[in-house]
N, C-alpha and C positions, 0 to 999 in steps of 0.2 A: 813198269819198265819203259812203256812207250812216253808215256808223258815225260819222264826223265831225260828221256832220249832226246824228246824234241825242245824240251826247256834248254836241256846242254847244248844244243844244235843253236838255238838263239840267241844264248849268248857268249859263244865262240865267235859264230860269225857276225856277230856286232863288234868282237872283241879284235879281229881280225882287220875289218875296215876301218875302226878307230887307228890301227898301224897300220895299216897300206893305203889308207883314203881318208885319212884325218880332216881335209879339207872340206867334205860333205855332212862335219859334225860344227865347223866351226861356226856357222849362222847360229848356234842354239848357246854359244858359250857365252855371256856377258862380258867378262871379265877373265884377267889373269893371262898366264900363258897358256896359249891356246895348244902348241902342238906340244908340248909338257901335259895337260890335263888329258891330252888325247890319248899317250901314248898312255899313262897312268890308266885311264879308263880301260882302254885297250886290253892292257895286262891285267886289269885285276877281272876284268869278264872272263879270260881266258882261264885263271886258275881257278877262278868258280866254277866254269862250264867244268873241269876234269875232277876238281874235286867232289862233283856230285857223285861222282863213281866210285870216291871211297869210302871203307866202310866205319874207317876211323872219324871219317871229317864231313860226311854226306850230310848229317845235319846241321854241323855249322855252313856249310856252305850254302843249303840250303838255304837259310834262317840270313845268313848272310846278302841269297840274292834277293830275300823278300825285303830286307833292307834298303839294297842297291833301287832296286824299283819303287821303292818310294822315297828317294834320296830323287830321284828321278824326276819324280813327277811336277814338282816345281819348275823345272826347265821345261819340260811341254806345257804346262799351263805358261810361262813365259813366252814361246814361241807364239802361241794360240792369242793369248792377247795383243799380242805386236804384228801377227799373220805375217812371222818370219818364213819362207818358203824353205821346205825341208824334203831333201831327195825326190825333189820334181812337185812335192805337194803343197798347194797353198791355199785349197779353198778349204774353211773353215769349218765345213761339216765333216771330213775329211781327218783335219788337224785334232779337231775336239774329238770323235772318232779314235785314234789314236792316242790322245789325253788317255783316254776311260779304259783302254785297253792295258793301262799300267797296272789297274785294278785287277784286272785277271793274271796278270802276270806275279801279283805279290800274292795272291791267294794259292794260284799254280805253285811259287814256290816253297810257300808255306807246306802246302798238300806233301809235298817232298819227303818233309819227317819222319821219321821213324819213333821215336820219344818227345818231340818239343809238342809245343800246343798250338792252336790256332786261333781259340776263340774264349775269354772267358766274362762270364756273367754272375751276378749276384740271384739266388731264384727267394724271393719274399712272399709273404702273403699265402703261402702254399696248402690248397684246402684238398687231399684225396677224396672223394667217392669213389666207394668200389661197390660191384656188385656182380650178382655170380650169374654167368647166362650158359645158354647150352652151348655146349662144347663142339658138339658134331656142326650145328652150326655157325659158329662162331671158329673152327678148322676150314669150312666154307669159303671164308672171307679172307681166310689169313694166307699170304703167301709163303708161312715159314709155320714148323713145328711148337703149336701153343704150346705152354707150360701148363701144367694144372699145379694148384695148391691144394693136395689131400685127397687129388681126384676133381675137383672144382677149377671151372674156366673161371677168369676173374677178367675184367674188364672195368678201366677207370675214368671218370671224370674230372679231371685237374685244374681248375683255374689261379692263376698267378700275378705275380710283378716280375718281369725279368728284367733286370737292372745294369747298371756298370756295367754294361758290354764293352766291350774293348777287343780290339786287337794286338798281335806281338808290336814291338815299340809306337803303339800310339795311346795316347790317354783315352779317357771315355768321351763324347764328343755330346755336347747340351746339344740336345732338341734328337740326338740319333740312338741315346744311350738306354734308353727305357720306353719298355713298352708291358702292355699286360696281354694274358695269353691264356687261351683255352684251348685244352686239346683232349682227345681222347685217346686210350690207349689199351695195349692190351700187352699179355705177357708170354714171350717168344724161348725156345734154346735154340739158338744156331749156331752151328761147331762144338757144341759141348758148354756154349757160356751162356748164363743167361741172360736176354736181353728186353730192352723195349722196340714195339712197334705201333706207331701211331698211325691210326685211320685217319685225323686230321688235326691238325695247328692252327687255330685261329690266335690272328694278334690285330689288334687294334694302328698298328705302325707298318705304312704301306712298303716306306724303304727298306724295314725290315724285313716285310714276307719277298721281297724279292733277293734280298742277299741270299736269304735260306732255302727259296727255291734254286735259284740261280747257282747256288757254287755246293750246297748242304744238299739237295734235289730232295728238300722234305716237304713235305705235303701240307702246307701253310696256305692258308687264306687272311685277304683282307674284311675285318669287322669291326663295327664299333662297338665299343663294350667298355662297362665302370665300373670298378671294385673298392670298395671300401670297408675299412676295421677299423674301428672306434667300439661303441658300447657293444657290437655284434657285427658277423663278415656276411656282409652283402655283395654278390656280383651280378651284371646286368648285360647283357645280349641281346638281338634279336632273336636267339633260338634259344636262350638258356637265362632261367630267374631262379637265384637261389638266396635262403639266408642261412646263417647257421650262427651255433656260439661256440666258443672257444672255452676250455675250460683248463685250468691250472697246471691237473694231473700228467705226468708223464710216461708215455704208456710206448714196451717194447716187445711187443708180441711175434713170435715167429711170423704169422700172416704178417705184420707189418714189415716188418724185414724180407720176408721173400719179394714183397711188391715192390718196394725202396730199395734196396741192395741192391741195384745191378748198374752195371758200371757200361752197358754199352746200348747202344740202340743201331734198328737196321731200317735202311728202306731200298726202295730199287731205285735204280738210274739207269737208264735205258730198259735193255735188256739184260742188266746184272745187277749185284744187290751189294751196297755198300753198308758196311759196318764202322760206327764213333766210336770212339772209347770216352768217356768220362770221368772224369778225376774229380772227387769230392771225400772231403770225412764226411763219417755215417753222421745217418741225418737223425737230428732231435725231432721227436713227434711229440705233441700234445691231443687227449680227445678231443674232439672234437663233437658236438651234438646237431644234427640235419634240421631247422625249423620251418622251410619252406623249399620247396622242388618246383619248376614249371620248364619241364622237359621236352623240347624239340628239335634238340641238337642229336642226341643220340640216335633217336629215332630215323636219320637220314643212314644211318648202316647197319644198325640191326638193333633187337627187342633186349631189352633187359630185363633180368627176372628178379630176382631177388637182393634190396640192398642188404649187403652185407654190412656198413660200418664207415665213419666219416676221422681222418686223424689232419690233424695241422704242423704247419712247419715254417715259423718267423722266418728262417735266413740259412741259406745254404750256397757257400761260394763254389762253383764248379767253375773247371777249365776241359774243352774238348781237344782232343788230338786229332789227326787230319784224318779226314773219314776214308775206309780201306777198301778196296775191291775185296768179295770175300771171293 
């Protein structure tokens, strides 16, 4: 509700000075009629800002100012390379400064939603290890109420390709779109749903681990690290060597489906704990068979005891929904 409040509050009163101070927008305009484009600007901030408040229109409008703000941002990078002076401002660490701050502004209103999405990715390459450790301690470490399967704490090892990332109206962008990803994870019920909670996100893509710290507050680290699948899947870290084979069969086992199935993940931000939703059809698994281990990644948060069992997954499209104050 606060953030809501203060996104409507920003672009009202932008929306307001565009008509009572059109003058202090027109350095940024190129072209056209300037106090025609202002008063337009003007109005359509205005009925964004109020339509955030309904319950019929809150998401398009929403979705609508994650739009505006990046309709936007061409006109400040315009300003920033000509060091046009804008409302008294003209040094350029200042201007760029304000460029970047467009970016938080379309993810703010992205976060907005109630049903639209924010983020979606292709996840390839997908190798489970699971394995079963003590529960008591392993409730230790966890901030939210473990899940057992069968009475058994389960804790996994995941490495990846995570792919075509994109955001709402932008395509996937070469050199930002793909990265590979290790992370470890464990299995949580918060409010009655059950979910994932990851101890840590390693991705090999530095712009990445900072989007996802930065706006997702997930616990991503930068590393380097190679995965390949060709005659057998090999993945390569400083704290984690594994090989394995892939095999044909397709296997859908309760225990797989309790691990796979769940559609949300939690972590904290700040002092409080945010919840994603995920949006995926249920995932294809293939066995998978473990041929080599050389484990040092796990070992920085707790002991594992017994492997349970290794499955694979080619290609799974998800899309996340804006992560939730729970």
């Amino acid at each position: 509700m606060v953030l809501k409040a203060l996104l409507s509050l920003v672009l009202f009163v932008a929306g307001v000075l565009h008509l009572v101070r059109p003058e202090l927008f027109n350095p940024a305009i190129p072209f056209g009629p300037k106090l025609l484009i202002n008063y337009g600007s003007g109005l359509f901030e205005i009925i964004l800002a109020l339509s955030l408040w309904s319950r019929r229109l809150g998401d398009t409008a929403a979705r609508g100012a994650a739009l505006w703000f990046l309709i936007l941002t061409p006109i400040h990078i315009y300003v920033c390379v000509l060091q046009i002076p804008m409302f008294g401002i003209s040094d350029p660490v200042w201007t760029w400064l304000r460029t970047g701050f467009q970016a938080v502004l379309f993810f703010w209103a992205l976060s907005l939603q109630d049903d639209g999405w924010i983020i979606s990715q292709r996840w390839s390459d997908v190798l489970f290890l699971h394995y079963e450790v003590d529960a008591k301690t392993l409730q230790e470490k966890v901030p939210y109420p473990i899940d057992l399967f069968e009475g058994k704490a389960i804790v996994s090892i995941v490495p990846f390709v995570m792919g075509r990332i994109r955001f709402p109206f932008l395509p996937p962008v070469p050199g930002l779109s793909k990265l590979i990803e290790l992370n470890l994870r464990t299995y949580v019920r918060v409010g009655g749903r059950p979910a994932v909670y990851f101890f840590t996100l390693d991705a090999n893509h530095l712009p990445g681990v900072l989007i996802a710290r930065s706006f997702f507050s997930l616990p991503y680290r930068w590393r380097r690290m190679k995965l390949n699948h060709q005659e057998k899947y090999t993945f390569e870290s400083s704290s984690l060597k594994l090989s394995a084979r892939v095999e044909d069969d397709l296997i859908s086992s309760d225990f797989d489906r309790w691990c796979t199935e769940r559609y949300a993940l939690v972590t904290k931000w700040f002092r409080g704990d945010l919840m994603g939703i995920v949006e995926h059809q249920p995932w294809t698994l293939q066995r998978a068979q473990l041929l080599n281990l050389e484990d040092h990644f796990s070992k920085e948060y707790l002991a594992l005891n017994k492997f349970i069992g290794a499955t694979y997954a080619k290609n799974l499209d998800v899309r996340f929904r804006p992560f939730k104050m729970i």
